[in-house]
N, C-alpha and C positions, 0 to 999 in steps of 0.2 A: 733248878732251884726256883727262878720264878713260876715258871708253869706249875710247880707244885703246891705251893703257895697260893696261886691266883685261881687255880682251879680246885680249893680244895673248900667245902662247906665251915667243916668246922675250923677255928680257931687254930694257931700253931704256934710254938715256940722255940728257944732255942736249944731246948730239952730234948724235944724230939731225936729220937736216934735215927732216921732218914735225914733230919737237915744237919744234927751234926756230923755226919760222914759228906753230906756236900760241900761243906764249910770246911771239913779239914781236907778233903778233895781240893780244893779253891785255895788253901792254906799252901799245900803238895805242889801245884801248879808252877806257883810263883816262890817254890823253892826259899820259901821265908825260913825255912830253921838252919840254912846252910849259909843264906845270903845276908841273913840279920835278925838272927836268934834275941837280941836286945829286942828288938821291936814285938816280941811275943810275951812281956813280961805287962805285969799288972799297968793297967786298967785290961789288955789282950789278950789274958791268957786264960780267958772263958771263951766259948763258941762263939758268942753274940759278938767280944771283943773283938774276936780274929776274923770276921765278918767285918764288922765294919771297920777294920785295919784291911783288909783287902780292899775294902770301896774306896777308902781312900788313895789308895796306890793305883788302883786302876785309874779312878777319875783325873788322878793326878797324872800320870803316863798318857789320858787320852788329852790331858790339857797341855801338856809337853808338845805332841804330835799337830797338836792344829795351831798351836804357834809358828811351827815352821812350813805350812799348807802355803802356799801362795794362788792368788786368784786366778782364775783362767783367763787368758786372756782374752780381747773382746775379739767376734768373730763380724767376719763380713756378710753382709745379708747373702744370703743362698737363696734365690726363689726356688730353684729343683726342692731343697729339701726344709726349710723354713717358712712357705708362703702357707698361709691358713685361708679358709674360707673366710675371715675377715677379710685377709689381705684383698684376696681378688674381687670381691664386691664392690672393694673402696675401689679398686683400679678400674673396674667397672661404670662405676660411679663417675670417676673422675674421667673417663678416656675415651 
């Protein structure tokens, strides 16, 4: 859908019968008319709605998942595979 969009000259909207088959494709996906047919009613229940009621479930699902990411833990310096041509000029420098 982006790529179609971002590579396309002219203007598009949500009329077009290529983005409403990708929209209801996207709709199909995430199984919305099985898993919460409410959520497909007015202001949703045009392409553009059901669009951007997916963007929100998604963005919302990835904001779910990076709440519970935990940082990596710090590592210990590696000269095998972490020293940069900085590095060794400074130790050069310095040694």
């Amino acid at each position: 859908m982006r790529n179609d969009l971002a590579h396309s000259v002219i203007g598009r909207t949500f009329s077009d019968p290529g983005l409403g088959d990708q929209v209801r494709h996207l709709v199909s996906s995430q199984d919305l008319k099985a898993r919460a047919p409410f959520l497909l009613t007015p202001p949703y229940d045009t392409v553009r709605g059901q669009f951007i009621l997916c963007a929100i479930l998604i963005v919302s699902h990835l904001d779910s998942e990076i709440q519970g990411i935990r940082p990596l833990p710090s590592v210990e310096k590696d000269y095998l595979y972490t020293t940069t041509y900085a590095d060794n000029t400074k130790d050069k420098e310095n040694g």
